[in-house]
C-alpha positions in Angstrom: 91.5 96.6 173.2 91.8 100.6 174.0 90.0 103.7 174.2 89.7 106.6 175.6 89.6 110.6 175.9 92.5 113.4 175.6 91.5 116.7 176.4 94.5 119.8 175.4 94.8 122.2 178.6 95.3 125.9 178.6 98.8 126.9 177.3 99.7 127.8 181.6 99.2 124.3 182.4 102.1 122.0 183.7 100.4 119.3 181.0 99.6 120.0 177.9 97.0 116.9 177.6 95.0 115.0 180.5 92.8 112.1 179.6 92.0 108.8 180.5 92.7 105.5 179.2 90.6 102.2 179.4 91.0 98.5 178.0 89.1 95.2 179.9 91.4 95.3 182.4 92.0 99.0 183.7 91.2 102.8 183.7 94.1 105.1 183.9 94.2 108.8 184.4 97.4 109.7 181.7 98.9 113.5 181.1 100.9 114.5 178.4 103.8 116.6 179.1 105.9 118.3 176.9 109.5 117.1 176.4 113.1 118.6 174.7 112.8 117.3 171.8 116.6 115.6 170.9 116.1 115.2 167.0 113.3 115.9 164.8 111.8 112.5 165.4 111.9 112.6 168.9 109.2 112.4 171.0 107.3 115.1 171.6 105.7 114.5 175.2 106.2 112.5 178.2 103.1 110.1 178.8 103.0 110.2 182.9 100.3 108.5 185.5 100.0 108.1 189.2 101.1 104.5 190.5 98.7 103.0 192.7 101.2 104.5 195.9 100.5 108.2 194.3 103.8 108.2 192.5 103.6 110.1 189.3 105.6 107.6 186.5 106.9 108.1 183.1 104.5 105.6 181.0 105.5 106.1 177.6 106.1 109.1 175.1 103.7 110.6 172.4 104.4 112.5 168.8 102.3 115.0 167.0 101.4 114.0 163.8 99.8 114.4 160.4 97.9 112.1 158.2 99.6 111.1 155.3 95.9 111.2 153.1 93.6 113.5 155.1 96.2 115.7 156.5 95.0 115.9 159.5 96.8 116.2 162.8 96.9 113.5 165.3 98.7 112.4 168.4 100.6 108.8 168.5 101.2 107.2 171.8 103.2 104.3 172.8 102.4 103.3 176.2 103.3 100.6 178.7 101.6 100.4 181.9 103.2 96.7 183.1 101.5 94.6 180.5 104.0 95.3 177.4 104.0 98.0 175.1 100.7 99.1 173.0 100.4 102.1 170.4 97.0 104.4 169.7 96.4 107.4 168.8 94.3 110.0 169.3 92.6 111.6 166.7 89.4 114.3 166.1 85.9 114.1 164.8 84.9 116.3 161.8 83.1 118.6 164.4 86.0 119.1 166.8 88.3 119.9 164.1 85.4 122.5 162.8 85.3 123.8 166.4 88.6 123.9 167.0 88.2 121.9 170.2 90.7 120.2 172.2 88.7 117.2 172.6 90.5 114.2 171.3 89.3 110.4 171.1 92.1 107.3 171.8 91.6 104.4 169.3 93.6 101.4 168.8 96.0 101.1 166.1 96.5 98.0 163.7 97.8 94.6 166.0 100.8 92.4 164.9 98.8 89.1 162.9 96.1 87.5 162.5 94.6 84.3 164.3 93.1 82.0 162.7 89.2 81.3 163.0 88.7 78.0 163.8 85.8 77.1 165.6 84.0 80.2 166.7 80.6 80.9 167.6 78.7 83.9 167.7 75.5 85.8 166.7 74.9 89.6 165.7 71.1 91.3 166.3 70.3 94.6 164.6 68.7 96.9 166.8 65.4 99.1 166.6 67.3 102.3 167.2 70.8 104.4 166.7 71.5 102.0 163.1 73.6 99.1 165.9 73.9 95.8 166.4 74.4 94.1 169.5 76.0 90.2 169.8 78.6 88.0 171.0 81.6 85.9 169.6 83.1 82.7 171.4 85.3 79.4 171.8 86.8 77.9 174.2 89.4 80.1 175.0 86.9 83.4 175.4 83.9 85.0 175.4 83.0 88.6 174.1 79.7 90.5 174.3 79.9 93.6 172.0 78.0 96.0 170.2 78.8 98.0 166.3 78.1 101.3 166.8 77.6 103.5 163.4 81.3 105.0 162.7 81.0 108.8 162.7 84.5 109.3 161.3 83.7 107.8 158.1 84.2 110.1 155.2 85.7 107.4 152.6 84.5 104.5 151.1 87.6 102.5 152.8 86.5 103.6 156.4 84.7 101.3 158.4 80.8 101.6 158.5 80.9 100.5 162.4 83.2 100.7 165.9 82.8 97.6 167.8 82.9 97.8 171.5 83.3 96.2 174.1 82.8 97.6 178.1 85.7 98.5 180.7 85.7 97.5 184.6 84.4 100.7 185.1 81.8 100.4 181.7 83.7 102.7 179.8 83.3 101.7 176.1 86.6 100.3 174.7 86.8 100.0 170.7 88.1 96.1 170.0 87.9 96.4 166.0 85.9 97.7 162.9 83.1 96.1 160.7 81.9 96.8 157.1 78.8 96.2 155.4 79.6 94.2 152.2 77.6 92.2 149.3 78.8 88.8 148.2 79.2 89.2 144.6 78.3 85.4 144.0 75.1 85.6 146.0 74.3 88.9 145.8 73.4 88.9 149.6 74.3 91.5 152.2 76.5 90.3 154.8 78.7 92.4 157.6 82.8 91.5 157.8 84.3 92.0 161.2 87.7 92.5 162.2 88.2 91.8 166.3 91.0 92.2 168.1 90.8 89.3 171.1 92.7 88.4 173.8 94.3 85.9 171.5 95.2 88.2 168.7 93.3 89.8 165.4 90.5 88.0 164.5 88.4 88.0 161.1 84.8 86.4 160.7 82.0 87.0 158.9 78.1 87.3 159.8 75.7 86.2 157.3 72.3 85.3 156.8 70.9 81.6 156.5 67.5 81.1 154.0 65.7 81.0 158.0 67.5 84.3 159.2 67.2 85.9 155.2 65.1 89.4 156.3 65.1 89.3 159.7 67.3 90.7 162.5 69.7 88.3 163.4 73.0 87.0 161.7 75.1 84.4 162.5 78.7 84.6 162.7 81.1 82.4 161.0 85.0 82.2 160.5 86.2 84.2 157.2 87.0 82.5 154.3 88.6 84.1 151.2 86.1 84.0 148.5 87.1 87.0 147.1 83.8 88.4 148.7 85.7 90.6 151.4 85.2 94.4 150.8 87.6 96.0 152.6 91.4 94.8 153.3 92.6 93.4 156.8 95.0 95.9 157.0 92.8 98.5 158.1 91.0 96.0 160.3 91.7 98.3 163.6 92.5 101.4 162.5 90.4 104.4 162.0 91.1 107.4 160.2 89.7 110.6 160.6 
């Protein structure tokens, strides 16, 4: 459960990157600083923050990459601010790269597993505007209110059609998994497929349409079950590529 902003400084700045960082549980100011590299994978920058007594800390280390399909360059992070260690990157939209801007987005990369459903509640509601949905998945062990926002980095048929997003502390939107439109090939009814990543691990469910719901707004959301339905594979449940 990550997002966040990197933004690349003028070459005569002591960090190359500044930027923020959010999940549920904090908002963190990062820099990226460049480091001698040892090897040719060595890192190539020093992730640093200021402590809560306004000491700067090493926080984890970062790599410049490239996308092994779209060739595009990226920036991977591993990062560990007391909680264990997490990994995202941070890639560009289409119109950066166009603009050759620094501006950089931080989105989660692929978790470790998958839970399994069990009982889980929830409900999705298409919205009048913006092509979203707003809802909220549950059980006994949590409760998440989130929205799917239309992906604007999809350029493949593989990409997911929506972000889903969750809010910070502070409100900041924090992406918590992807979601594809698909169309059961027994039925032939539209339903959306959700991968969430919850406090409990990587969760898969679907939202469909009962005969009552069939045409209106709201869906109803249900653990996965491998018909052979599923459009998309879990593997790229979290991850996002440019």
């Amino acid at each position: 459960m990550f997002a966040g902003t990197l933004t690349r400084n003028v070459e005569t700045a002591a960090a190359e990157y500044t930027g923020m960082i959010h999940s549920t549980r904090f908002d963190i100011a990062i820099q990226l600083e460049a480091r001698a590299k040892m090897s040719a994978r060595s890192p190539d920058f020093d992730v640093t923050a200021v402590n809560k007594s306004g000491r700067k800390v090493r926080i984890g280390t970062a790599w410049n990459e490239t996308g092994n399909t779209s060739g595009n360059p990226y920036i991977s992070m591993q990062i560990d601010v007391g909680l264990g260690p997490f990994r995202v990157n941070a890639v560009q939209t289409k119109e950066a790269r166009a603009a050759q801007s620094g501006e950089f987005e931080i989105i989660p990369l692929v978790s470790n597993g998958l839970m399994k459903s069990g009982s889980i509640s929830g409900e999705l509601t298409a919205m009048n505007a913006d092509n979203a949905f707003t809802g909220y998945i549950a059980n006994m062990m949590f409760d998440l209110e989130f929205m799917l926002i239309e992906n604007g980095y999809k350029t493949e048929e593989t990409h997911p059609d929506y972000r889903i997003e969750v809010s910070s502390p502070r409100g900041t939107p924090i992406r918590v998994g992807s979601a594809w439109m698909a169309k059961s090939s027994r039925t032939g009814n539209d339903y959306l497929s959700l991968m969430i990543n919850t406090p409990d691990g990587d969760l898969r469910v679907n939202a469909v349409q009962n005969e009552e719901q069939r045409g209106g707004q709201t869906f109803s959301i249900i653990p996965f079950i491998d018909s052979g339905d599923q459009a998309q594979d879990a593997s790229v449940g979290l991850s996002l590529v440019a």
